[in-house]
Biopython code that builds the backbone (N, CA, C, O; Angstrom):
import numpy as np
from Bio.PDB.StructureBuilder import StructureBuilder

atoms = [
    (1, "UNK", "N", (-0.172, 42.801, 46.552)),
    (1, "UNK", "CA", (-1.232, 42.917, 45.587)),
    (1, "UNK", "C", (-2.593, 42.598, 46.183)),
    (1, "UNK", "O", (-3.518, 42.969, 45.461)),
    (2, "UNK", "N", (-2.965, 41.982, 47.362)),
    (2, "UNK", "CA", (-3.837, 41.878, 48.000)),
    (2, "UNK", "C", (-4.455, 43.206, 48.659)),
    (2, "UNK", "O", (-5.657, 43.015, 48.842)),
    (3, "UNK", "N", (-4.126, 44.263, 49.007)),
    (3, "UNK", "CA", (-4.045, 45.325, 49.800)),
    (3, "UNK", "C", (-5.315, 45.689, 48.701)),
    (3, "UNK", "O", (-5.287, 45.128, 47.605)),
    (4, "UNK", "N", (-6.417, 46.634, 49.021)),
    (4, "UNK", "CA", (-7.657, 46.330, 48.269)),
    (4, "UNK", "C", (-8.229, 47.754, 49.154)),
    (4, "UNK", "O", (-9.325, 48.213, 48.835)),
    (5, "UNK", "N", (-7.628, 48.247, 49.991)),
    (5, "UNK", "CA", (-8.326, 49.563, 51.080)),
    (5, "UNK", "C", (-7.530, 50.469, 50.284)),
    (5, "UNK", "O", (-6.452, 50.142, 49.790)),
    (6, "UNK", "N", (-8.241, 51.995, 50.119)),
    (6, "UNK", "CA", (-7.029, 52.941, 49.491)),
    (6, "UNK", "C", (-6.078, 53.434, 50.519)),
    (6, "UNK", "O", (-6.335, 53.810, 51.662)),
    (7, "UNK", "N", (-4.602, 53.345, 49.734)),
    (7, "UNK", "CA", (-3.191, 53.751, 51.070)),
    (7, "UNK", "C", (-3.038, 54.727, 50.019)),
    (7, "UNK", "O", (-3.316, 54.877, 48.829)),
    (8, "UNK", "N", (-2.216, 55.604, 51.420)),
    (8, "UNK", "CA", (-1.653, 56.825, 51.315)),
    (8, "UNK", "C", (-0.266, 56.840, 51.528)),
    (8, "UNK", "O", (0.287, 56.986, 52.618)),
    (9, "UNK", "N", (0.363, 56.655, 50.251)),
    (9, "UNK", "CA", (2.088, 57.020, 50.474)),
    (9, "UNK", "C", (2.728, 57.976, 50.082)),
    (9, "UNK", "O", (2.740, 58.432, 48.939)),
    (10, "UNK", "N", (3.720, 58.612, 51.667)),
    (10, "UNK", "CA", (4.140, 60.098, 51.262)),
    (10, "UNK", "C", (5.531, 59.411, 51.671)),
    (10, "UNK", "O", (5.733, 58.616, 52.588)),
    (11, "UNK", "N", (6.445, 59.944, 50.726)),
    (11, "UNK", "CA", (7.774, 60.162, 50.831)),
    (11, "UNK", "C", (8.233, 61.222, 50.260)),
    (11, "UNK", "O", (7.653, 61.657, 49.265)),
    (12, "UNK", "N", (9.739, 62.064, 50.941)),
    (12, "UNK", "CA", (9.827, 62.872, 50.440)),
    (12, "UNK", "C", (11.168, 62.308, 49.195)),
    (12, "UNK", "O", (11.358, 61.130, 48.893)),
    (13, "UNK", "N", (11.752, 63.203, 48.781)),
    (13, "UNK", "CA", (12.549, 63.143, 47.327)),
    (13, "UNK", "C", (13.602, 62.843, 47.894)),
    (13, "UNK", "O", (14.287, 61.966, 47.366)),
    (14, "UNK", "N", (13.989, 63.367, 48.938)),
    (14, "UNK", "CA", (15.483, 62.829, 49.458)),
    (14, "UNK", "C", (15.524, 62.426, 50.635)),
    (14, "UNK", "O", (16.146, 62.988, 51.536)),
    (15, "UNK", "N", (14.615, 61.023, 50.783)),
    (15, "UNK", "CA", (14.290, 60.294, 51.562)),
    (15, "UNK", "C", (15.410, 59.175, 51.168)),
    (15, "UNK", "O", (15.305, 58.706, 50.035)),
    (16, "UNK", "N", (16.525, 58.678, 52.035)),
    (16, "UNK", "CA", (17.184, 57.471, 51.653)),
    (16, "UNK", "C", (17.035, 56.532, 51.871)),
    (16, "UNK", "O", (17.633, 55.541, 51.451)),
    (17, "UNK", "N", (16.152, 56.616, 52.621)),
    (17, "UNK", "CA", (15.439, 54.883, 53.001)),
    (17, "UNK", "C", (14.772, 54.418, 52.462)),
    (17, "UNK", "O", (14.890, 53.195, 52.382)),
    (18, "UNK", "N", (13.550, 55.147, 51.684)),
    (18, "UNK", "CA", (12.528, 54.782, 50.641)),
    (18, "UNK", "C", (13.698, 54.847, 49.234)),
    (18, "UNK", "O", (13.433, 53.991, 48.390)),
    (19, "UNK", "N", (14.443, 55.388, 49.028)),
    (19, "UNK", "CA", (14.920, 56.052, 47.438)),
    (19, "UNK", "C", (15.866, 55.102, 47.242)),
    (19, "UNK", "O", (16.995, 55.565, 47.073)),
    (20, "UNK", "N", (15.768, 53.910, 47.212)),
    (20, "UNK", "CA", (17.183, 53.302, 47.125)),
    (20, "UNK", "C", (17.581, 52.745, 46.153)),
    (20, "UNK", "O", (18.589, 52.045, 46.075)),
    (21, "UNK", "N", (16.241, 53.206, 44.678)),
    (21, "UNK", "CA", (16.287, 53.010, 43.218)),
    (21, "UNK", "C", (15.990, 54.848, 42.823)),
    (21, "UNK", "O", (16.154, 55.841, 43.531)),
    (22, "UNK", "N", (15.520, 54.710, 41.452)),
    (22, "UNK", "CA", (15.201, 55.785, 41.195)),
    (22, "UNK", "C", (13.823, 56.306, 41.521)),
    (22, "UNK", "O", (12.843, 55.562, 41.462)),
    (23, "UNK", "N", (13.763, 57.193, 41.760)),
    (23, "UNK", "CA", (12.090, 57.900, 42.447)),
    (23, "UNK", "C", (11.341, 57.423, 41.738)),
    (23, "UNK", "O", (10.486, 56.835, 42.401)),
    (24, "UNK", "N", (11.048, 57.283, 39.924)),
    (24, "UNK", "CA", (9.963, 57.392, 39.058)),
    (24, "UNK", "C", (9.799, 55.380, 39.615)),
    (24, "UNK", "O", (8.790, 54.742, 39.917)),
    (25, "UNK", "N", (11.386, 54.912, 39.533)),
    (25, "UNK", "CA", (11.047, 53.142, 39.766)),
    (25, "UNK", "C", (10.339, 52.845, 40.912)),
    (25, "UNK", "O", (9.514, 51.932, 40.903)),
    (26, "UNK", "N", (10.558, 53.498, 41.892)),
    (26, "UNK", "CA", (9.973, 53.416, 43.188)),
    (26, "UNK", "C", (8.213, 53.579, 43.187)),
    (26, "UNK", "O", (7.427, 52.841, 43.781)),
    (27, "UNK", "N", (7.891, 54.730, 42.366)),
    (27, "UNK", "CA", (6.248, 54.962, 41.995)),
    (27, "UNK", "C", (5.824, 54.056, 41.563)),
    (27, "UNK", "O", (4.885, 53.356, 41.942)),
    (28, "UNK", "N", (6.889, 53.929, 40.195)),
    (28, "UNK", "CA", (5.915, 52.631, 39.317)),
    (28, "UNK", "C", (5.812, 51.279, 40.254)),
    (28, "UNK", "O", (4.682, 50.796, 40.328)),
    (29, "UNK", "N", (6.777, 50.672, 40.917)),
    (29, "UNK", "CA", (6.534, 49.531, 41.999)),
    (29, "UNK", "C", (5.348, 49.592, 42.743)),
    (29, "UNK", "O", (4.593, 48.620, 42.755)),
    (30, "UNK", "N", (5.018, 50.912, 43.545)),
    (30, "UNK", "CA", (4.183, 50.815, 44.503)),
    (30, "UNK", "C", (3.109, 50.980, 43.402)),
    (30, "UNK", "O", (2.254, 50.098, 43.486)),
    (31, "UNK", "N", (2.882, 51.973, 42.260)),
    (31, "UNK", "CA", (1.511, 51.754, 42.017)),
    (31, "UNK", "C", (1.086, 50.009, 40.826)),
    (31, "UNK", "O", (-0.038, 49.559, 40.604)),
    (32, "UNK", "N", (1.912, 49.665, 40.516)),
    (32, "UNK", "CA", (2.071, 48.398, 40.297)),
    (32, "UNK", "C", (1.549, 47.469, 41.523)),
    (32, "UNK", "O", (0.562, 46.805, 41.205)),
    (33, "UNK", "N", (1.865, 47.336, 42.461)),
    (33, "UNK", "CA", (1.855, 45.986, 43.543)),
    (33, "UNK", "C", (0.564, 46.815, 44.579)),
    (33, "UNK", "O", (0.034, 46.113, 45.440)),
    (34, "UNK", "N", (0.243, 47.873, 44.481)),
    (34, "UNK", "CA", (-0.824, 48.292, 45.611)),
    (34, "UNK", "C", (-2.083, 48.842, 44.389)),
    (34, "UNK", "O", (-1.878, 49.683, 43.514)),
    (35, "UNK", "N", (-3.023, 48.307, 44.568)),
    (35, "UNK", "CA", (-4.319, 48.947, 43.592)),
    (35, "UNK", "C", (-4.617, 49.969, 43.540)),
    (35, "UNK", "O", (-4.540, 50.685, 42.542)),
    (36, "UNK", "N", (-5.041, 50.279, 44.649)),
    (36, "UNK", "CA", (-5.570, 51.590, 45.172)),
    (36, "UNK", "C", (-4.735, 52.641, 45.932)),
    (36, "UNK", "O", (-5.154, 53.069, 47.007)),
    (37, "UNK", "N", (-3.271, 53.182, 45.280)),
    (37, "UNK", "CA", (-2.699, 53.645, 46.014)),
    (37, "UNK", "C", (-2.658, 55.360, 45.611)),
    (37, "UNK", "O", (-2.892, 55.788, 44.481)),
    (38, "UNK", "N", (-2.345, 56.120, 46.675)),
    (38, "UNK", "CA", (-2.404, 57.489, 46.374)),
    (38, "UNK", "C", (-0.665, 57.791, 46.795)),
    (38, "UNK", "O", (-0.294, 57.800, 47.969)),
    (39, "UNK", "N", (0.034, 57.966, 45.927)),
    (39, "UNK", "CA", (1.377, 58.679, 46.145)),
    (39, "UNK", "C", (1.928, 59.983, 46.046)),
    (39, "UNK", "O", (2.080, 60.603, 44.993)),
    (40, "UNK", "N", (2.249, 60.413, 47.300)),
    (40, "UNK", "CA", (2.968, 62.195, 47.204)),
    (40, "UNK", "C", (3.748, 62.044, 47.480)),
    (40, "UNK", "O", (4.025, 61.250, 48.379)),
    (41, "UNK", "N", (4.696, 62.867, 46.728)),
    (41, "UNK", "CA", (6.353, 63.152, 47.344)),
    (41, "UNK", "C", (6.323, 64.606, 47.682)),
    (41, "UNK", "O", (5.842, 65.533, 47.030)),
    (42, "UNK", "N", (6.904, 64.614, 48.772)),
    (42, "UNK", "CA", (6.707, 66.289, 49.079)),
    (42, "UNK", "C", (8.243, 66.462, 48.988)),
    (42, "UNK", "O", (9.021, 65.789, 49.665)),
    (43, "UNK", "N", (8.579, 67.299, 48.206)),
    (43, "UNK", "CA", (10.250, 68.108, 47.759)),
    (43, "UNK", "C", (10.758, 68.401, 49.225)),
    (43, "UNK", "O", (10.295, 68.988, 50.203)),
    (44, "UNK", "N", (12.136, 67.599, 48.878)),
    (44, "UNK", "CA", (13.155, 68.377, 49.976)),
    (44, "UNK", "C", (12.809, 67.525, 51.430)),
    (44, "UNK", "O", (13.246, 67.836, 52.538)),
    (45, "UNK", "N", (12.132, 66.658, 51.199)),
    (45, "UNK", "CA", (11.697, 66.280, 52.196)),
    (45, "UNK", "C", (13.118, 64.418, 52.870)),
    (45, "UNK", "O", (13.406, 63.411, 52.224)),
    (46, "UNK", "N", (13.376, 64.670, 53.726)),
    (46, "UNK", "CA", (14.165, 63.457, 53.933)),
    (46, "UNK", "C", (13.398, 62.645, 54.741)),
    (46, "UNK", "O", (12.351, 63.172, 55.115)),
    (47, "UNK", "N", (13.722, 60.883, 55.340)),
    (47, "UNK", "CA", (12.993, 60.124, 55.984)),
    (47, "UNK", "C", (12.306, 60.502, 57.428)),
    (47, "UNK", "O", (11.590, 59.769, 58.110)),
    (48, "UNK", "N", (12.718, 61.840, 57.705)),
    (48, "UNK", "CA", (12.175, 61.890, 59.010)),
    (48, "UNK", "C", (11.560, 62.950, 58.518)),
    (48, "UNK", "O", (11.274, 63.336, 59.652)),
    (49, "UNK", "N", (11.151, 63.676, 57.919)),
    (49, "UNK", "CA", (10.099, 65.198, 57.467)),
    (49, "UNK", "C", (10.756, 65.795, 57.759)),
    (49, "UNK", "O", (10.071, 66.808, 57.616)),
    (50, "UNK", "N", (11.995, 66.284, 58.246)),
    (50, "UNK", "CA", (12.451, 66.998, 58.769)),
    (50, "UNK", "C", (12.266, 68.568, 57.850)),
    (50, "UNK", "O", (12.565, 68.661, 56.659)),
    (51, "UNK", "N", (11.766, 69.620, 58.612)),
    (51, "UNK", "CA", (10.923, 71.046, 58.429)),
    (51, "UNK", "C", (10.095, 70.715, 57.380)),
    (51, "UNK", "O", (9.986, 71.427, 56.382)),
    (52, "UNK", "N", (9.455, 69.593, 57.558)),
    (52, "UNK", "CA", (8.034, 69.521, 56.536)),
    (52, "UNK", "C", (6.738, 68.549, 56.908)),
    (52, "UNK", "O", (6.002, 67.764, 56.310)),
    (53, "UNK", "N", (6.926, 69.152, 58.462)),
    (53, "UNK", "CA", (5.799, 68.436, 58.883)),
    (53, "UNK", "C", (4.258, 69.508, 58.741)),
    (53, "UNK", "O", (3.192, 68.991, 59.077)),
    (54, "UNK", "N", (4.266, 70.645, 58.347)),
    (54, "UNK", "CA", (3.339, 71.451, 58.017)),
    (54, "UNK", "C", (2.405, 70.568, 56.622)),
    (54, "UNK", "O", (1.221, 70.292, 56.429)),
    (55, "UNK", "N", (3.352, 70.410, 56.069)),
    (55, "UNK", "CA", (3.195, 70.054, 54.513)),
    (55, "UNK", "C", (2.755, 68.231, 54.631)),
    (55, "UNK", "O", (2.065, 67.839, 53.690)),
    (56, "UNK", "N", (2.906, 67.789, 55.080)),
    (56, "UNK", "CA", (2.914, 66.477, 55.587)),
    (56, "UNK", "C", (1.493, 66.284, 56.251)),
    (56, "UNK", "O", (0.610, 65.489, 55.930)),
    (57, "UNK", "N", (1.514, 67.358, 57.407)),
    (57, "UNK", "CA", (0.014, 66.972, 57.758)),
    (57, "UNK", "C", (-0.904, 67.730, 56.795)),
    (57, "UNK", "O", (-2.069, 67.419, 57.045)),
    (58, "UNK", "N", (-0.826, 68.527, 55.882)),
    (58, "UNK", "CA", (-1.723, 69.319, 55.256)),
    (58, "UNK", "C", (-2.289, 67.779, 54.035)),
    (58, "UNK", "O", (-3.472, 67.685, 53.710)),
    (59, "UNK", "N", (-1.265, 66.786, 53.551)),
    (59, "UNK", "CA", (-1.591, 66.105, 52.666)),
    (59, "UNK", "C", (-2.289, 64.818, 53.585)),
    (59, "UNK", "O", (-3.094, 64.087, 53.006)),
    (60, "UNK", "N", (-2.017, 64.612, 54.767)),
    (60, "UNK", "CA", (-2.811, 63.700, 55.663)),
    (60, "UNK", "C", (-4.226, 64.230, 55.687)),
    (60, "UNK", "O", (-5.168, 63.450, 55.542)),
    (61, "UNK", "N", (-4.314, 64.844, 55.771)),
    (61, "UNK", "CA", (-5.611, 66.039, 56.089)),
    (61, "UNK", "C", (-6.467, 65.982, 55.107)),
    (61, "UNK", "O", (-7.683, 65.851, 55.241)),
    (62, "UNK", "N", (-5.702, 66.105, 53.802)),
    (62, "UNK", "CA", (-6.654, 66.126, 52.608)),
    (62, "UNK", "C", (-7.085, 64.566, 52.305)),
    (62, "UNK", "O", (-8.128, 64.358, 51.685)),
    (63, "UNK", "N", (-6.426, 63.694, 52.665)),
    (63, "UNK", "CA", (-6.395, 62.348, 52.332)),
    (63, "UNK", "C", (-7.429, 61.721, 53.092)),
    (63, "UNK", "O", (-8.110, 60.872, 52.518)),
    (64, "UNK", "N", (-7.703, 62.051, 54.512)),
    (64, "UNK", "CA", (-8.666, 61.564, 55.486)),
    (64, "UNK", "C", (-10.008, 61.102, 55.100)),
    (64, "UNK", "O", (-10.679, 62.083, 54.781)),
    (65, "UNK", "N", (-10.660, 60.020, 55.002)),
    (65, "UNK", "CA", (-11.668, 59.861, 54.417)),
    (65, "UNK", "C", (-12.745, 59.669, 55.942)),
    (65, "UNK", "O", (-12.563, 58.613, 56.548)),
    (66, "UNK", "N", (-13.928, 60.750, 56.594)),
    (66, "UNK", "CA", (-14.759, 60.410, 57.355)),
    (66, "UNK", "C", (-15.596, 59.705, 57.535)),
    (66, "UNK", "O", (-16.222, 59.748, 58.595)),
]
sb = StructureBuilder()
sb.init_structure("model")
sb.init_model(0)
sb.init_chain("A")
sb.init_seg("    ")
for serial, (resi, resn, name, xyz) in enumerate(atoms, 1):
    if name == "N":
        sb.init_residue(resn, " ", resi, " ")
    sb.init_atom(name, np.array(xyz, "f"), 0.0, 1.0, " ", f" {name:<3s}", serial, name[0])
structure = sb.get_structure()
């Protein structure tokens, strides 16, 4: 709850390392305990991006603050 910089959390949906409740419980936690947080789940996506690193950097990209 200290964390006060805006974070960027991407997980995908069938990620088993992050998912180890239900997806919606998992959102509400992080946007609960982080203030300023921005959360994407990119579909289909498991803990390593695996074939969704296009999509992955496209939401890094948009997120980048200069």
């Amino acid at each position: 709850n200290s964390i006060d910089i805006p974070v960027l959390i991407v997980f995908g949906d069938a990620d088993e390392c992050v998912l180890t409740e239900n997806i919606e419980t998992v959102k509400g936690y992080l946007n609960k305990n982080i203030k300023n947080s921005n959360i994407q789940i990119i579909n289909g996506a498991d803990h390593s991006y695996t074939d969704k690193y296009e999509e992955l950097g496209k939401i890094i990209e948009n997120n980048i603050e200069m």
